[in-house]
C-alpha positions as CSV (number, residue, x, y, z in Angstrom):
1,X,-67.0,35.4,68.8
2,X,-65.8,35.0,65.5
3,X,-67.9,32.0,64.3
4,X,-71.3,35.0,65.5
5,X,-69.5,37.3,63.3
6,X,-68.6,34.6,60.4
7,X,-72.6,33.3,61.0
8,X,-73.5,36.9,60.5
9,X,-72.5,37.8,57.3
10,X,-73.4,34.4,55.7
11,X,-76.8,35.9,56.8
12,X,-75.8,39.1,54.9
13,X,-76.1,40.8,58.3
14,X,-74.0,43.5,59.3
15,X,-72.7,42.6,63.0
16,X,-70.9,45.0,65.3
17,X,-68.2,42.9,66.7
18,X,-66.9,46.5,68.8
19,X,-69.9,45.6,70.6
20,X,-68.8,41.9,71.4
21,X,-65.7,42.7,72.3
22,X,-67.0,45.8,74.8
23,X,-68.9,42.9,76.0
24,X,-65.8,40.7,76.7
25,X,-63.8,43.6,78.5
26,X,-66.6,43.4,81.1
27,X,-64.0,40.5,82.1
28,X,-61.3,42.7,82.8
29,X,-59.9,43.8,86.0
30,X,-62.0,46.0,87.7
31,X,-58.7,48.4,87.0
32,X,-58.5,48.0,83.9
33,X,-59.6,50.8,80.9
34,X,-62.4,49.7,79.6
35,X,-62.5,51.3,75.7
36,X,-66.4,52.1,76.1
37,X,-65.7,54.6,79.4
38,X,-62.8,56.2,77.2
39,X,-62.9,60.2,78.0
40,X,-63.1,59.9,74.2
41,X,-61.3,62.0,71.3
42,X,-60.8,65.9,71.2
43,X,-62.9,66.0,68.3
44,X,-65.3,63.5,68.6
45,X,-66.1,60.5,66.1
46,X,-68.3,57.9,64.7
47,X,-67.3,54.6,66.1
48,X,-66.2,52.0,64.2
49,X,-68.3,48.5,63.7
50,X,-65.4,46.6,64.2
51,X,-63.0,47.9,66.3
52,X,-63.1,49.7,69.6
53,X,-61.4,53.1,70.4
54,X,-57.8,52.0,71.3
55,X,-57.7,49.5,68.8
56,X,-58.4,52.3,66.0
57,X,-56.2,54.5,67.9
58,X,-53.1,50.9,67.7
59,X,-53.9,51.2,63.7
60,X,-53.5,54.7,63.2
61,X,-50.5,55.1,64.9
62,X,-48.7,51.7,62.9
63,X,-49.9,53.4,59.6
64,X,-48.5,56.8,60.6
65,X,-45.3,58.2,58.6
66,X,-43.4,58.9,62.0
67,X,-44.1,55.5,62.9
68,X,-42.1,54.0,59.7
69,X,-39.1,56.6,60.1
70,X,-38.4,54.6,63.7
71,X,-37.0,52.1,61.6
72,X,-34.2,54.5,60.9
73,X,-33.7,56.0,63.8
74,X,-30.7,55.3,66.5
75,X,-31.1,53.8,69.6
76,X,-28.0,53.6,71.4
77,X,-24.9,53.6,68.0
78,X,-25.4,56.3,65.7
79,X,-26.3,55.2,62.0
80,X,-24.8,51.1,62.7
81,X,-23.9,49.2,59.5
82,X,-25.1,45.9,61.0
83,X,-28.6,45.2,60.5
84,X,-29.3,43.4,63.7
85,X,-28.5,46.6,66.1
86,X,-31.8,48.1,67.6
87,X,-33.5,50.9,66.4
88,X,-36.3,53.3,67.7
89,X,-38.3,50.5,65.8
90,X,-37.2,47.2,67.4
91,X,-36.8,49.0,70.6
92,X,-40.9,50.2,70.2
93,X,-41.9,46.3,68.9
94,X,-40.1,44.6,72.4
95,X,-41.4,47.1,74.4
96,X,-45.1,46.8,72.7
97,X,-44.3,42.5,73.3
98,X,-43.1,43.0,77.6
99,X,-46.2,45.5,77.8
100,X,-48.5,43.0,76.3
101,X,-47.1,40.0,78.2
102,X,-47.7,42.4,81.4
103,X,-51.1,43.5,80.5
104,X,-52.2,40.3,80.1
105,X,-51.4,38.6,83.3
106,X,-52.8,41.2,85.1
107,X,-56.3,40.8,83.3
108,X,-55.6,45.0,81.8
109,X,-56.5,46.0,78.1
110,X,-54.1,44.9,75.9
111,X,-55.2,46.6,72.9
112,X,-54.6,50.1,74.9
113,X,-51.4,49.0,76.4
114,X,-50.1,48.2,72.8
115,X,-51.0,51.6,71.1
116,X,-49.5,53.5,73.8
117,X,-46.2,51.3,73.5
118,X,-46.4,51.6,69.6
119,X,-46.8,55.7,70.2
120,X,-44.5,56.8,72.9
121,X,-41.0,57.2,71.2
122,X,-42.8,59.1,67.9
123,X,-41.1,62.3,68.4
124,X,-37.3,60.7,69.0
125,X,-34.7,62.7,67.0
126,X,-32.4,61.7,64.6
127,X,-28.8,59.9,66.7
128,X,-30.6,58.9,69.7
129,X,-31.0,61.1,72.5
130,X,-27.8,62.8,71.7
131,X,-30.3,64.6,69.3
132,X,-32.5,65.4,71.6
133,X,-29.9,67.1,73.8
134,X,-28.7,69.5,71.1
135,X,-32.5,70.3,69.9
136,X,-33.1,71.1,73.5
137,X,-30.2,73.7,74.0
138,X,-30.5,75.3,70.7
139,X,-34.6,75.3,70.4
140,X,-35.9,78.7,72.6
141,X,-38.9,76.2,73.8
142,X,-36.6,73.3,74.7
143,X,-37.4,69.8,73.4
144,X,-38.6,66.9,75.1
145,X,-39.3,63.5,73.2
146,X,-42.1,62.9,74.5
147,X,-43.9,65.9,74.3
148,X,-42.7,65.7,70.2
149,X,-44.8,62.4,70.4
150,X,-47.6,63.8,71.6
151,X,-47.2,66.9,69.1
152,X,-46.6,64.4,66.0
153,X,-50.0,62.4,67.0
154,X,-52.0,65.7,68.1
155,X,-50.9,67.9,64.7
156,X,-48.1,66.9,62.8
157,X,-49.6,63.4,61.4
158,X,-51.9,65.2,59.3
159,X,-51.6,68.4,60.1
160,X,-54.9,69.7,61.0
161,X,-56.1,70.4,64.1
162,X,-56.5,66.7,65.4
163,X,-54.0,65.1,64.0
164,X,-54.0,61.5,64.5
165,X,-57.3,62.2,67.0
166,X,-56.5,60.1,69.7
167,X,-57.7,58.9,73.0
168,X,-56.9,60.8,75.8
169,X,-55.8,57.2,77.3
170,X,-53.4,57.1,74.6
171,X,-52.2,60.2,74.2
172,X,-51.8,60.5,78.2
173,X,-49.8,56.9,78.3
174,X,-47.6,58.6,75.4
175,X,-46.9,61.8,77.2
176,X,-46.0,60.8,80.6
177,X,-44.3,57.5,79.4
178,X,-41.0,59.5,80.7
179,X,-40.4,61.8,83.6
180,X,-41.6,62.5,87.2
181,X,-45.6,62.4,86.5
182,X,-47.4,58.4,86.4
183,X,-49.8,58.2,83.5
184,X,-53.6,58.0,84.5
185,X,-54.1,54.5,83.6
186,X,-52.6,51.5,84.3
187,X,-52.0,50.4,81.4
188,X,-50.0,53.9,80.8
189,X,-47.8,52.6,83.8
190,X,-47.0,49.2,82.5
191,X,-45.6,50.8,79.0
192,X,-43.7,53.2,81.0
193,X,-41.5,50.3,83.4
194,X,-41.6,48.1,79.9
195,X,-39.6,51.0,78.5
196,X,-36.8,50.6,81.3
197,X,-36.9,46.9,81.2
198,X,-36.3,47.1,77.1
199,X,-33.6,49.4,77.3
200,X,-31.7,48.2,79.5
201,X,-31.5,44.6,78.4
202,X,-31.4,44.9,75.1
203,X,-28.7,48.1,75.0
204,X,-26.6,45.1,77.1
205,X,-27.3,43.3,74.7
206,X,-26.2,45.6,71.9
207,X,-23.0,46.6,74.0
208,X,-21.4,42.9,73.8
209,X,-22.0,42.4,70.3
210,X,-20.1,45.9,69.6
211,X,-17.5,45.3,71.9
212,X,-18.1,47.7,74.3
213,X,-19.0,45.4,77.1
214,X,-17.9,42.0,78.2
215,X,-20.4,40.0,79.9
216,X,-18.0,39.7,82.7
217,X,-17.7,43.5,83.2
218,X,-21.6,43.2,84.2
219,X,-22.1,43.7,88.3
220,X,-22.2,40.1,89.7
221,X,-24.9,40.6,92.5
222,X,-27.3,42.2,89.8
223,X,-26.4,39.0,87.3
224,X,-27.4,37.0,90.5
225,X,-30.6,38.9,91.1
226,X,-32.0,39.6,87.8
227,X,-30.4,36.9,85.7
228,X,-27.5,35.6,83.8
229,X,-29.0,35.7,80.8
230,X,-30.7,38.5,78.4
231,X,-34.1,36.2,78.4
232,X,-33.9,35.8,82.5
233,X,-33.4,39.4,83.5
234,X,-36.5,40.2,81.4
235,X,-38.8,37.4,82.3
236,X,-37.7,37.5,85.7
237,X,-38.1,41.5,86.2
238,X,-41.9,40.9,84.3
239,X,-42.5,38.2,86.7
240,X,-41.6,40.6,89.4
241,X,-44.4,43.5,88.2
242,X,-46.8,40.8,88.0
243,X,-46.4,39.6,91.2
244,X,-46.1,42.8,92.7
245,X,-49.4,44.4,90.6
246,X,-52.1,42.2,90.8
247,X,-55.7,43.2,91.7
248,X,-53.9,46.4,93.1
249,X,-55.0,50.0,91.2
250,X,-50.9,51.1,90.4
251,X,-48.6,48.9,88.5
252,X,-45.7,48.5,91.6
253,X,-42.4,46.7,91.1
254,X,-40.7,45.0,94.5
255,X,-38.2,47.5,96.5
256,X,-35.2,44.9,96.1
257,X,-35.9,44.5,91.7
258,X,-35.5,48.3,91.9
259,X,-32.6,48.6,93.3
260,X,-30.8,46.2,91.0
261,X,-32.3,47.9,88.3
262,X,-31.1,51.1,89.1
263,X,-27.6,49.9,90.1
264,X,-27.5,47.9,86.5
265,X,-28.9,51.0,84.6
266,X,-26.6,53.3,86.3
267,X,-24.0,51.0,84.8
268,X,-24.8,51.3,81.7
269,X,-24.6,55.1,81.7
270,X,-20.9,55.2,83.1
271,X,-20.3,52.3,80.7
272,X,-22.0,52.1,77.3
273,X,-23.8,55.7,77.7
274,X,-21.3,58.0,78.5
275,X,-18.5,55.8,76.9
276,X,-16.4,57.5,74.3
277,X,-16.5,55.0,72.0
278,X,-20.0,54.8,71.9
279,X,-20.3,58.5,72.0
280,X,-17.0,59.4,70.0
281,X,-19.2,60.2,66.9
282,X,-22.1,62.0,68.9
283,X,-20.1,65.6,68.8
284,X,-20.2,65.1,65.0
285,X,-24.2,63.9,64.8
286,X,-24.9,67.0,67.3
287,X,-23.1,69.8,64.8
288,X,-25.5,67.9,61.8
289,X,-28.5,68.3,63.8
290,X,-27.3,72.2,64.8
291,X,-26.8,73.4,61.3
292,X,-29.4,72.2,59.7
293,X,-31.3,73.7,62.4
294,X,-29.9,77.1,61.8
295,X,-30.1,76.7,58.4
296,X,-33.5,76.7,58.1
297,X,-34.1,78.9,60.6
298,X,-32.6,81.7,58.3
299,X,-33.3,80.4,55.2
300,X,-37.4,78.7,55.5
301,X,-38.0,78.9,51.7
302,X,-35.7,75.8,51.7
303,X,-38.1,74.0,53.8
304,X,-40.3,71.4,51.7
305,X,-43.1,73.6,50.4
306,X,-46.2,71.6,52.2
307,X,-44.7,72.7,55.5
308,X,-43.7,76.4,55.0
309,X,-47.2,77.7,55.3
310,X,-47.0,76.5,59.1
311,X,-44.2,79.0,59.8
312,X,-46.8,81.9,59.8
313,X,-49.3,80.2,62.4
314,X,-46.6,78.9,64.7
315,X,-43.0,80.4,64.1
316,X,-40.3,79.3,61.8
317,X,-38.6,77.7,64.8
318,X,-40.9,75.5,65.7
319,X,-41.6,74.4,61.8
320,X,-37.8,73.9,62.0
321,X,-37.7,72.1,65.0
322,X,-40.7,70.0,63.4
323,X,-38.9,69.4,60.8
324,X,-35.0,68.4,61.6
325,X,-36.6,66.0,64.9
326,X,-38.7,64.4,62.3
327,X,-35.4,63.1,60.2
328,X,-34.2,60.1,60.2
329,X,-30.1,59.1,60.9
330,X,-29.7,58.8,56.9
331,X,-31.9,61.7,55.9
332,X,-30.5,63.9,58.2
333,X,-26.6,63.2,56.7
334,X,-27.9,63.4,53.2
335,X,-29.8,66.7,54.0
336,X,-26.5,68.3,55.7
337,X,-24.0,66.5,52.7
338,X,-26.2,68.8,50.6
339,X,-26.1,71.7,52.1
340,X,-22.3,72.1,53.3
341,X,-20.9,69.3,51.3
342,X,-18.9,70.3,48.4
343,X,-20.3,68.2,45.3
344,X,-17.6,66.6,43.3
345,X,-17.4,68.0,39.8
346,X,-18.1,65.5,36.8
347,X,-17.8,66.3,33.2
């Protein structure tokens, strides 16, 4: 493909190479989403020469503001000093890898897999999901991560009234990545049991190195089905998906991997989840969250001025909520230190 293309513009010719590589997904699965039958954009588009719809949609989303912030964002320990914790960022990147590695033995399109893994955690809060708890008690609407994804990419990206513009593959993959409803495509699926699969390994992961866990602690009979090691229980719970998921139309995963999944993620909540260590500081990161919330919420002329005119289309609330979800860990602390902190005085 590339020497055509390469061929073609030592000819001064312009060559589509979308259209080659609409060609190649002809390849694909028979259940796979081919970018050309797309249900398309809610406000329709041009398309481009040389990339198809869901690799536009991958770029957009990686250029994206909220995309950047993941990188200071919590995962599991609030605002860690060690650099080689995850974040909302290298939690997105491994699940965009296990999705990939997914797609691709199955013969599905990788490019739409790997925008919907890039996309789905957009809308996380500050502190992890600790944030999201607090935003959903005190916002009158309730707050759901990934609906805030889909918001951010819909609106919030460039604040018009398409947003980002994407896909409905994409957006659907990003909204129902979490909770009771599958997304349409299987593609959609696969980012949505890569999510699991991340989390859980690398959070154990996480939990040795801070001292939380000890890799003795860890159920035996799930160490004996999924793996001893953080690299087995990953390739070993993708080989499992694979095997159970080809040339079917739903992405399935074996009755016994479940189970041991479930029992080794329930774990983790009685252990590293819901431990007070891990969770000592959360009180503290909720009450941050809460007052800067409230704050704003009586006081909107201290809201950045490019976002206050939203407040009289939509509700100051919802500008708020907008707002203090969109922080990151280190810009949420510095907001409240400035707010309630008492500076220190210096002659």
């Amino acid at each position: 493909m590339y020497n055509i293309i390469l061929r073609g513009y030592e000819r001064g010719m312009l060559v589509n190479s979308r259209i080659l590589i609409e060609e190649r997904e002809e390849k694909l699965s028979k259940y796979a989403a081919k970018s050309y039958l797309s249900k398309g954009r809610r406000k329709p588009e041009e398309k481009c020469h040389i990339r198809t719809v869901y690799q536009r949609d991958r770029d957009r989303i990686i250029h994206s503001k909220s995309f950047r912030r993941l990188k200071d964002k919590t995962q599991v320990f609030i605002a860690p000093e060690k650099a080689y914790y995850r974040t909302r960022l290298t939690h997105t990147l491994e699940v965009a890898q296990i999705s990939r590695t997914i797609a691709r033995a199955l013969n599905l399109n990788e490019d739409l897999t790997e925008a919907i893994a890039l996309g789905h955690d957009l809308g996380h809060t500050p502190f992890g999901h600790c944030g999201e708890v607090i935003l959903n008690e005190i916002h009158e609407n309730g707050f759901k991560h990934n609906e805030q994804s889909l918001r951010i990419v819909d609106f919030l990206e460039k604040e018009d009234t398409f947003g980002l513009n994407l896909t409905y593959e994409v957006r659907d993959g990003i909204l129902n990545h979490t909770g009771d409803k599958e997304p349409v495509t299987l593609e959609g699926q696969i980012v949505k049991i890569s999510d699991r699969i991340a989390y859980i390994n690398h959070d154990i992961d996480d939990a040795i190195r801070g001292g939380l866990l000890k890799k003795s602690q860890l159920p035996g009979d799930c160490l004996e089905k999924l793996g001893n090691t953080h690299s087995l229980r990953i390739n070993n719970m993708i080989l499992d998906i694979i095997n159970n998921s080809g040339n079917k139309d739903r992405i399935h995963i074996s009755k016994e991997m479940k189970i041991y999944m479930d029992k080794l993620r329930g774990f983790m909540f009685k252990e590293v989840y819901l431990n007070h260590k891990a969770k000592k500081e959360e009180k503290k990161a909720q009450n941050i969250i809460k007052e800067l919330y409230y704050f704003f919420v009586k006081r909107p002329e201290k809201l950045p001025i490019e976002i206050v005119h939203r407040g009289k289309d939509q509700g100051i609330e919802e500008v708020v909520k907008d707002y203090v979800a969109g922080m990151t860990d280190k810009y949420a602390l510095k907001k409240y230190m400035d707010i309630f902190v008492p500076k220190v005085w210096r002659k």
